[in-house]
N, C-alpha and C positions, 0 to 999 in steps of 0.2 A: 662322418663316415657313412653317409645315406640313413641312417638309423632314426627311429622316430623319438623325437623329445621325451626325456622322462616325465615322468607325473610329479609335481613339485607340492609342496605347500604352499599356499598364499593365504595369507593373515595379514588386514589391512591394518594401517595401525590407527589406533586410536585417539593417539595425542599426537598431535606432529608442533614441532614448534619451530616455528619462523626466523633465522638469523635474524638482529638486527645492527649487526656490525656494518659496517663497510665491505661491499663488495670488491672484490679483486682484480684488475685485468689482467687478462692473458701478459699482456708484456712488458708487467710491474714484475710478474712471476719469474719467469723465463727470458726476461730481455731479447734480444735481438736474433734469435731462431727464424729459421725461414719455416712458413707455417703454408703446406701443400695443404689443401683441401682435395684430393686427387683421391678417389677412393682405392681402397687397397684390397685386391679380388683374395678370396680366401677362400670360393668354392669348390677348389679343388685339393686334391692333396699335394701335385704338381705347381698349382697355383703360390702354395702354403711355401713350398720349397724355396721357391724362388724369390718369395719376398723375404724370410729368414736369411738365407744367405745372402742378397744384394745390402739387409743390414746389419750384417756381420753378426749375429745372433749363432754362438757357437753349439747348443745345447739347447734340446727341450723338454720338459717334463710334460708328464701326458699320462691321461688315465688307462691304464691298458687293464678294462675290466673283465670279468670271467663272463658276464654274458655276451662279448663280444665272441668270442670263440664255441660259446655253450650256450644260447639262448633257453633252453629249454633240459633238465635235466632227470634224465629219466631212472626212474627208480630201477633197482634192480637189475641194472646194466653193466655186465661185466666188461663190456666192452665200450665208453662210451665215447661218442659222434663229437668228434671239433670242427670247427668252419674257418679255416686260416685264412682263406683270399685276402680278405678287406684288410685285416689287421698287415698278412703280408705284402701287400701293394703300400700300404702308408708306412711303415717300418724302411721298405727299398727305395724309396721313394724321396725320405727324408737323408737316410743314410748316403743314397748317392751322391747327393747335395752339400754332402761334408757337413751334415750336424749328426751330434752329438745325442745319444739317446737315453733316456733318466725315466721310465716307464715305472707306474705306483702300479702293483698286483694284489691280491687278496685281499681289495679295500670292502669292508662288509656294508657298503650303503645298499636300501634297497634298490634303488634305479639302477645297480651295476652286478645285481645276483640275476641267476640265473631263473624262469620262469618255479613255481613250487619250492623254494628252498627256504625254509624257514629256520634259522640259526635257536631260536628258543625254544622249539620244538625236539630237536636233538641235536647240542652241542656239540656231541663226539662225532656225529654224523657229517655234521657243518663242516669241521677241523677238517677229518678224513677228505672231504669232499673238495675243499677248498685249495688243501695242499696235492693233491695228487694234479688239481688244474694247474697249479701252480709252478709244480715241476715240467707238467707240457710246454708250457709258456717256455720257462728261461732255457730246458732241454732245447728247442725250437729254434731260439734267438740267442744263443752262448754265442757264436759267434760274432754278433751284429752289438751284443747289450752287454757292457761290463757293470755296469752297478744299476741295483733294483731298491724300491723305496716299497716294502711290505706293510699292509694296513694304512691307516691316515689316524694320527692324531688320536693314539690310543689314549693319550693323556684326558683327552674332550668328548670323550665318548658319550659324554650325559647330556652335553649340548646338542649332539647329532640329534639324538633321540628326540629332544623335544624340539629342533627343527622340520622333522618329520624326516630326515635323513637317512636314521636307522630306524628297524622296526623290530619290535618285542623288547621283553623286560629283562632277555639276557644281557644284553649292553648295559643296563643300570642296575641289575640288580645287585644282591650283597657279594652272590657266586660270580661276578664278574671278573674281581678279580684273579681268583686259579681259572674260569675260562681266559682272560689275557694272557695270565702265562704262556698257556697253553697253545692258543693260538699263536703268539708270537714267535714262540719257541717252534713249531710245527712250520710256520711260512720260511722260518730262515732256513731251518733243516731241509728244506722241498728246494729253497737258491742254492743251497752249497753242495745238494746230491746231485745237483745235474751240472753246477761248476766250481770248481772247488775254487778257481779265483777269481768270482766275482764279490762285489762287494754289497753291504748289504747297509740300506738305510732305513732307522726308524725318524719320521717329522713329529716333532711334538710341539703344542700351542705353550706361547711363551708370552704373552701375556699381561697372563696372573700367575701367581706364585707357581715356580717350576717345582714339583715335589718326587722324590723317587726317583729322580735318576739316575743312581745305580741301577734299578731293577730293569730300567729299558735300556742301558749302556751293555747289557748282558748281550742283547738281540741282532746288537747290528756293530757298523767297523765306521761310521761314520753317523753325524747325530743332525737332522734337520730341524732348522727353528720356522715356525710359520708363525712371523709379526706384523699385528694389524695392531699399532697404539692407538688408532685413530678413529675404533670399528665403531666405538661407544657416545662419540661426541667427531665433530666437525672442524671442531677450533679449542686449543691452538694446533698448529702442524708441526708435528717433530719426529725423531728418531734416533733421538740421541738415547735413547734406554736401550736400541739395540747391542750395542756393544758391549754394556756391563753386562747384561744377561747372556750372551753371546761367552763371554769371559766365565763366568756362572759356569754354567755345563762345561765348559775344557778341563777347568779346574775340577771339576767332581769328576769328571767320567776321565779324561785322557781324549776323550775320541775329538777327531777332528771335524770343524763346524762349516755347513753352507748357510745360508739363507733360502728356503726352500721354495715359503710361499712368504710374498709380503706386499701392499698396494694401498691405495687410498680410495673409495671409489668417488665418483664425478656425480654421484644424486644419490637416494631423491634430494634436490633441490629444499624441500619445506623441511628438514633437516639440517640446513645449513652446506650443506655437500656442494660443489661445483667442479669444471672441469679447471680451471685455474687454480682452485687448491688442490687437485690430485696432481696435476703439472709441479706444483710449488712440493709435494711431495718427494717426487722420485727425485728432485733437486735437493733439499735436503736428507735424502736415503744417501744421497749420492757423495756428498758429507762428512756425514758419521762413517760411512765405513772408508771412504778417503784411500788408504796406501793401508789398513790396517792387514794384518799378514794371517791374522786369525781366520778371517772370513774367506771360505779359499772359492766359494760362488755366492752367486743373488738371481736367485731367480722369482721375478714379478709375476703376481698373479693380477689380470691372467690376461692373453694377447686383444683378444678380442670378449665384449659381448655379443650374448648370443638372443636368439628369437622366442625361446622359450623362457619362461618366467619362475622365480624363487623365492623363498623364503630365508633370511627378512629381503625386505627391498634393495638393503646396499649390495647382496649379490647380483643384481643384474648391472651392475654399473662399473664393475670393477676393471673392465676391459681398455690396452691401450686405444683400442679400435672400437668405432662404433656397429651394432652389429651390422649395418648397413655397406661397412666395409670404410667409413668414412673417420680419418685419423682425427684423435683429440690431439690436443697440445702435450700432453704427456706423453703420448707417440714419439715426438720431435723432441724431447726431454730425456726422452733413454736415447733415442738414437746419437743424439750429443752425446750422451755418456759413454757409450761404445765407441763411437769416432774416436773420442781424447784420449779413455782410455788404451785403444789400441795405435792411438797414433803419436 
């Protein structure tokens, strides 16, 4: 969106260790794909349009965070300053193009707060401040946006933190949890005061053991799983734990399930990572959830890498697209899957 790269953590790692398996080819993986090397322009939001739709890509999830609108929020301001252009030019942009829009709001990282807002400083402050954006938002786009994905991953909230993600010790500390409520409870009331039929979604990390989901089945009308089996180790490749856990949450909540975020990434390399097994990946995703009726989406994190850098390493790699705009094999791997799928 022209906007300048957030400030990341990087933390090199200290031990790295060396696959010494067998390497993979591309066409052990994926068999007989025809593999464009043709790069794929994504510098525009026009550009973005047009490669989604030519591959049938019917939805997309996207951060739509509050300093985009708010860069900077000033104290004491009864009245205060939103900046729509940008966000409205990529919202009309995408929508004239016949996709589908799935926008995360009130996500508390710091790269997506607003300039001075400190959530541990005054929680009640944050809430208030947060949800009142928040109703701008979906008040703004009720027409264009029928379902919103409030916060990210309240369940992980301790791993944000010590990614450098979130910042202060409200996110982890004891009071964390009546601030979730809180918060959760305040982002949903700000979606359903400005539409009373839009839908509303919490994603939680699935993992490791799902715990409490009642207390987030309160929050929302539909339940996101964001599955990465693969974050911790290289090898073996699978996905087959999706769909009992998948089963897991319908059974306890009732709510009905997408796959929200889930990927393999292509490096680092000295980790055992490659672009042949993220390929070999979306091939076995593709699998386990089969014709199953449970799973009513899947949406892959995430289209492309980007120029700027994160902490740990495998988020720079998780991209079907290289940031360069140049398609990995896993590109040509969903895009099979949508073909068949729809065809």
């Amino acid at each position: 969106m022209g906007l300048n790269p957030p400030l990341s953590t990087v933390i090199p790692h200290i031990l790295l260790v060396r696959s010494t398996s067998r390497r993979l080819r591309i066409k052990e993986v994926v068999g007989k794909l025809h593999f464009s090397r043709k790069k794929i322009d994504l510098s525009s939001v026009n550009s973005l349009a047009k490669t989604l739709k030519e591959s049938g890509i019917d939805y997309v999830r996207f951060w739509l965070q509050w300093n985009f609108i708010q860069p900077e929020l000033q104290a004491f301001n009864p009245s205060p300053r939103y900046s729509w252009s940008m966000v409205d030019t990529f919202l009309s942009v995408l929508k004239q193009a016949g996709i589908e829009l799935l926008p995360v709001v009130g996500c508390g990282y710091q790269r997506m707060l607003p300039e001075g807002v400190d959530p541990t400083r005054n929680p009640a402050a944050y809430i208030k401040a947060i949800h009142e954006s928040t109703r701008e938002i979906v008040g703004r786009y009720k027409g264009l946006i029928k379902t919103w994905q409030i916060e990210n991953e309240p369940n992980w909230w301790f791993a944000h933190y010590v990614a450098g993600w979130r910042k202060g010790v409200i996110w982890i500390a004891p009071k964390a949890s009546k601030f979730r409520e809180t918060l959760l409870s305040s982002l949903r009331d700000a979606v359903l005061a400005e539409d009373g039929n839009a839908q509303v979604i919490i994603n939680l990390e699935v993992d490791r053991a799902i715990k409490n989901l009642s207390f987030y089945a309160r929050y929302c009308d539909l339940i996101g799983l964001d599955y990465y089996p693969n974050y911790s180790h290289a090898k073996p490749v699978y996905a087959s734990s999706l769909i009992p856990k998948a089963k897991k949450v319908f059974e306890e909540t009732g709510k009905r399930v997408m796959v929200f975020e889930t990927g393999y990434p292509s490096g680092p390399s000295q980790l055992g990572y490659s672009k042949a097994l993220q390929a070999l990946y979306i091939k076995r995703l593709r699998e386990a959830v089969g014709n199953e009726p449970l799973i009513k989406a899947v949406s892959i994190w995430r289209l492309s890498d980007s120029e700027w850098k994160s902490f740990p390493e495998h988020e720079n790699h998780f991209g079907l697209i290289d940031a360069d705009g140049t398609p990995k094999p896993s590109w040509h791997a969903y895009l099979d899957w949508i073909k068949n799928d729809k065809g």
